[in-house]
C-alpha positions in Angstrom: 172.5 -93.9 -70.8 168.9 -94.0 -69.7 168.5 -95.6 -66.3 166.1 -96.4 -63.5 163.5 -95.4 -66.0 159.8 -96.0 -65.1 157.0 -96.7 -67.5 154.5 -93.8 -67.6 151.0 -94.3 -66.2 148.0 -95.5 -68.6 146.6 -92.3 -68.2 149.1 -90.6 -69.7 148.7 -92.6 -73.3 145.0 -91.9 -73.1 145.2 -88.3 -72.4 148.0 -88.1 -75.5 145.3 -89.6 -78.0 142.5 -87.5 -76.5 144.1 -84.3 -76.6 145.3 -85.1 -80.0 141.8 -85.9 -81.5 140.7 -82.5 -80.1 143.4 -80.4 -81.2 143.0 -82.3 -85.0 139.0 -81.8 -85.0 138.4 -78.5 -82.9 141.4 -76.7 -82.5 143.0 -77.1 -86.0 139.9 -75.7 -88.4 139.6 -72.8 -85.6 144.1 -71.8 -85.6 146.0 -73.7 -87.5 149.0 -72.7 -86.0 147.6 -73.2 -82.5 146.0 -76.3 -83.7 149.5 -77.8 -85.1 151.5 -77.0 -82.1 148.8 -78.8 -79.6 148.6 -82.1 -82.3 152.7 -82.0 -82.4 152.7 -81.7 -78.2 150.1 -84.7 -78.1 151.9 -86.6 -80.8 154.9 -86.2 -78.6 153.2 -87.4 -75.7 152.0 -90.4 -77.4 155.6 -91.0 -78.5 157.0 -91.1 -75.5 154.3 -93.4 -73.5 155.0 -95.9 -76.6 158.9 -95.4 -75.4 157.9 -96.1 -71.7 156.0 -99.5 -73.0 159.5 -100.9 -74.3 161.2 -103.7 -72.2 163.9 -102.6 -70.3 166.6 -104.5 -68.3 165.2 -105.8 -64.7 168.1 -104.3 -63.1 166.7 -100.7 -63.9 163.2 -101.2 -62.6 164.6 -102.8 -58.8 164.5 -99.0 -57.1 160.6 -98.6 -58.4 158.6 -98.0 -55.3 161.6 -97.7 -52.5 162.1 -94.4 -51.3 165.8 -92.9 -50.4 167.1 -93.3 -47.0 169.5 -90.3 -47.0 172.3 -90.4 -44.4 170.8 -88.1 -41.9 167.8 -91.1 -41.4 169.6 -93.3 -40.8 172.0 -91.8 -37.8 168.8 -90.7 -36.0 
């Protein structure tokens, strides 16, 4: 189903709770409706780098940090 999935950078939790304590304190009282749809984007966020924290298989993680070597390379 899901493979050669990579877990998502650190920053990318801490920019999910940031942005969601923003939107809920000064974005929300100001436009609610702007104000739900940036706490729903960041809640999403946050879901997902909890996702990305879940043990996978080590088979999935063995092309993390090799690049490609197309064809073309490879005959020069």
């Amino acid at each position: 189903m899901l493979r050669n999935v990579a877990p998502l950078k650190g920053g990318y939790m801490i920019t999910s709770i940031v942005g969601f304590i923003i939107s809920a304190m000064y974005v929300f009282p100001r436009s609610e409706r702007w104000g739900f749809t940036f706490v729903l984007f960041f809640t999403l966020m946050f879901v997902a780098s909890m996702i990305s924290m879940t043990y996978g298989p080590d088979e999935a993680m063995y092309h993390v940090g090799h690049k490609r070597t197309f064809v073309s390379e490879i005959k020069k």
